[in-house]
Structures are given as structure tokens and as C-alpha cells.
C-alpha positions as CSV (number, residue, x, y, z in Angstrom):
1,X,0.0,0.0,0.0
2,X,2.9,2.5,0.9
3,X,4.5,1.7,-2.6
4,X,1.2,3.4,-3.8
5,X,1.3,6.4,-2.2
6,X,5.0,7.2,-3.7
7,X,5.0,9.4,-6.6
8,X,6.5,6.9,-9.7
9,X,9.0,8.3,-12.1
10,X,7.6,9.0,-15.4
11,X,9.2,7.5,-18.5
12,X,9.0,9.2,-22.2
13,X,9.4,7.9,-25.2
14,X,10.8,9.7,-28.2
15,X,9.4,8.7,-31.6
16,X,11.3,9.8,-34.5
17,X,10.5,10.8,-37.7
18,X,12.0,9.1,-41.2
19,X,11.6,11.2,-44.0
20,X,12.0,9.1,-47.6
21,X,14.2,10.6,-50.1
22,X,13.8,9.0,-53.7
23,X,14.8,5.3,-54.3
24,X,18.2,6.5,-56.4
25,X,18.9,9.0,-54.6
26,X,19.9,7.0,-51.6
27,X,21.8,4.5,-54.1
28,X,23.9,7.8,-55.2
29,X,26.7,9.1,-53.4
30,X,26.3,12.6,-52.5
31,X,30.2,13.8,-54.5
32,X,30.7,12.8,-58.0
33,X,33.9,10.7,-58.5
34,X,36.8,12.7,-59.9
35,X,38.4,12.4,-63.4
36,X,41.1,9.8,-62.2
37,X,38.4,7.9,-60.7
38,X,36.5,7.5,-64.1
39,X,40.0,6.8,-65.8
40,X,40.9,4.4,-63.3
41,X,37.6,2.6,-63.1
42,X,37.6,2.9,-67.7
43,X,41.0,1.3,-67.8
44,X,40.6,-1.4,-65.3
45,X,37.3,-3.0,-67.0
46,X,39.1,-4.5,-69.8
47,X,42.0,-5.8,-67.3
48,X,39.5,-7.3,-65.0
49,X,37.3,-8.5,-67.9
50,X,40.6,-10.3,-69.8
51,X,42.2,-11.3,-66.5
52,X,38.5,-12.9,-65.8
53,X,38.5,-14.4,-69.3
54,X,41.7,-16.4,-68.5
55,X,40.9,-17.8,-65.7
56,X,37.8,-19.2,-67.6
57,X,39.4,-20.8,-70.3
58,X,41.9,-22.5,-67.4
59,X,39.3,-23.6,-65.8
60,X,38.3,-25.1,-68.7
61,X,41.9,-26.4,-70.2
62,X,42.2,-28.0,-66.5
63,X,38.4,-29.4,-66.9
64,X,39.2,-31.6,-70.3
65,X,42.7,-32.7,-69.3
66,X,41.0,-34.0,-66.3
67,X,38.5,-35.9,-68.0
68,X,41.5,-37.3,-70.6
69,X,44.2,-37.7,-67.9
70,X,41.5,-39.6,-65.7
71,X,41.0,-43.0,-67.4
72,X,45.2,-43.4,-67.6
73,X,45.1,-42.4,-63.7
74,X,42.7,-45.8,-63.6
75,X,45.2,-48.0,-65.4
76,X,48.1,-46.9,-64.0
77,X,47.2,-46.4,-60.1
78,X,48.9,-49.7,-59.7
79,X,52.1,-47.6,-60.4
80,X,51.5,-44.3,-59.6
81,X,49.9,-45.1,-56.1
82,X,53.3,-46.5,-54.7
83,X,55.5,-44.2,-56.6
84,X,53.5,-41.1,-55.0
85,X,54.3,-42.4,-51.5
86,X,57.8,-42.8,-52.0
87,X,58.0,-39.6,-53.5
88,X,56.7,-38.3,-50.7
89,X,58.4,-40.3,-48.3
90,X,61.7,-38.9,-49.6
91,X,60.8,-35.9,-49.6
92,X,59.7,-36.0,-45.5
93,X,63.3,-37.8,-45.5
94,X,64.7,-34.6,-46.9
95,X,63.2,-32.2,-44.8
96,X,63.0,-34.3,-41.8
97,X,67.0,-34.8,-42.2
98,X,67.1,-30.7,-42.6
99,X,65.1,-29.9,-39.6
100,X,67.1,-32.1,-37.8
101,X,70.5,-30.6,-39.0
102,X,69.5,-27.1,-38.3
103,X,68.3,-28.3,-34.7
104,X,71.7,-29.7,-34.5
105,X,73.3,-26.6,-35.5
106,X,70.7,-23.9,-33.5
107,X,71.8,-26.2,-30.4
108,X,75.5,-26.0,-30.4
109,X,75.2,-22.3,-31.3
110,X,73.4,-21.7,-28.1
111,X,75.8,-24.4,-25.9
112,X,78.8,-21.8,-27.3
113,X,76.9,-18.8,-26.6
114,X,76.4,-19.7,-23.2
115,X,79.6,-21.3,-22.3
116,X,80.9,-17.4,-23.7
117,X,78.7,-16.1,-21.1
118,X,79.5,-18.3,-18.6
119,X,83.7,-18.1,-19.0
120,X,83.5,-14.3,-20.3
121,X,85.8,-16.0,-23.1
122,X,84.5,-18.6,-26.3
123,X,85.6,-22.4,-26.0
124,X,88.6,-22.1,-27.7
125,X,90.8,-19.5,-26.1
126,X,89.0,-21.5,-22.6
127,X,90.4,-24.5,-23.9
128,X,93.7,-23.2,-24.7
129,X,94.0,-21.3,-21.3
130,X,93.6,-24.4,-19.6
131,X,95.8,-26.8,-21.7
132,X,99.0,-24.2,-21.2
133,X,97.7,-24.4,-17.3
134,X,97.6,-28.3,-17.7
135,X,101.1,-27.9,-19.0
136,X,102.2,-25.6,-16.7
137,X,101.2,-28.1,-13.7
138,X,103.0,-30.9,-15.7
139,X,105.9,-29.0,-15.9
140,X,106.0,-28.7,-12.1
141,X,104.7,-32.2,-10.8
142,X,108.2,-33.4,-13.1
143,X,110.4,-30.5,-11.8
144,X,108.9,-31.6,-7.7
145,X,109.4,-35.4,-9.0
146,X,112.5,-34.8,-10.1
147,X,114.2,-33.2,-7.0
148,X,112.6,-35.5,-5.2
149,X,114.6,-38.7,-6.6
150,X,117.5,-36.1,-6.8
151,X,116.9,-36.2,-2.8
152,X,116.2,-39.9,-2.2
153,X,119.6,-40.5,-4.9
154,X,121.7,-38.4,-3.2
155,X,122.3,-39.7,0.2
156,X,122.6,-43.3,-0.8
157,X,125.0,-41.5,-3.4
158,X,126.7,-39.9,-0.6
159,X,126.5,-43.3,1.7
160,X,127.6,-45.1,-1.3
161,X,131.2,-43.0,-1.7
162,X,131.8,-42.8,2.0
């Protein structure tokens, strides 16, 4: 009962008016095209129309090859079924053994670019540094070995001339 009592907002609805211009006139653009328009739109028709001509008579030419090409297509499917799939066996081959390869190559490329990153030097001059170290430690292992059966010699030497 109380909802009653409240006033109730009003709604209003518009109705608008369509006033009809002519059929053609609508179909008409409002500018006229300018002179390179026309010229544009005169030279294109016979390039479309001859370019559209073409294509018919390929469609055509394809259409009776077709219907010639399909009876020997019968006979020889015997032949051409298995030579098709190792034609395109070989060629999966081919770009199978490709994508592998480039993988290959993509892989090292980035095990070198992050060894470089790693080392702050590439895998060459890394591997050089540490061969002359290897050497370098070689060298002194034989010098320590060395004077070291220099020292075990020399008192039996000495015990030996005595």
C-alpha cells in the first residue's frame, strides 16, 4: 500500500521521424567521382574482364585434361599409387633430415653462446688457457718429482762413496 502512495518516475518515449528521399537517390553518393576515378575505373574493366576471361578458359583447359588424364590415372594407379608415396616419403626424408641438422646446428650455437657467457671467453681460447695451465702443472709435478729422486739419490749416493 505504501509503494502506492509514492510518486512513480515517469518515462518518455521519443518517436522519431523518417523522412524518404527517392529510391536513387539513396543509391547515389552525394560527390561525383573525380576524373582519375572515371579513368581508373575505364582502364581497369578490360583488365578485369581479360584477367577474368583467363581464368575461364583455365578452368576449362584443367576441366578436359581431367577428363582425358582420368582413365590413364585408372590403369596406372597400380604404379603411380606407390610411386606417390615414396615420392613423398623422400621428400619428408629430406626435410626431416634438414630440420634435424638445423636443430643440431641452433643447439650447439646456443651451448657456445652460453659457455661465452659463462667463461666471459669462447671455448677455444678457454680451452687453450687451460691446456698451457695443464702444462704448466705438468711441468711442475716433473720438476717436484724430479728433486725429489734427486733427494732420495743423493744420500745413498753420498753413503755409497763414504
Amino acid at each position: 500500500m505504501a509503494d502506492r502512495d509514492r510518486p512513480q518516475p515517469h518515462q518518455v518515449q521519443v518517436h522519431t521521424q523518417h523522412k524518404y528521399e527517392g529510391g536513387m537517390k539513396q543509391l547515389l553518393p552525394s560527390k561525383t567521382p573525380s576524373t582519375s576515378q572515371v579513368l581508373a575505373v575505364i582502364t581497369l574493366l578490360p583488365v578485369t574482364g581479360t584477367l577474368i576471361a583467363l581464368a575461364g578458359l583455365t578452368l576449362i583447359g584443367t576441366l578436359i585434361g581431367l577428363t582425358v588424364a582420368f582413365p590413364l590415372f585408372v590403369i596406372f594407379s597400380p604404379v603411380l599409387v606407390p610411386a606417390a608415396i615414396l615420392v613423398a616419403g623422400a621428400v619428408t626424408a629430406l626435410l626431416t633430415s634438414g630440420a634435424f641438422g638445423l636443430t643440431g646446428l641452433s643447439s650447439l650455437s646456443w651451448v657456445f653462446n652460453s659457455f661465452r657467457q659463462a667463461t666471459g671467453q669462447g671455448p677455444m681460447d678457454y680451452a687453450k688457457t687451460r691446456l698451457q695451465e695443464a702444462t704448466a702443472q705438468v711441468g711442475e709435478k716433473t720438476k717436484q718429482t724430479g728433486e725429489m729422486i734427486k733427494s732420495k739419490a743423493q744420500p745413498e749416493g753420498v753413503a755409497a762413496r763414504a
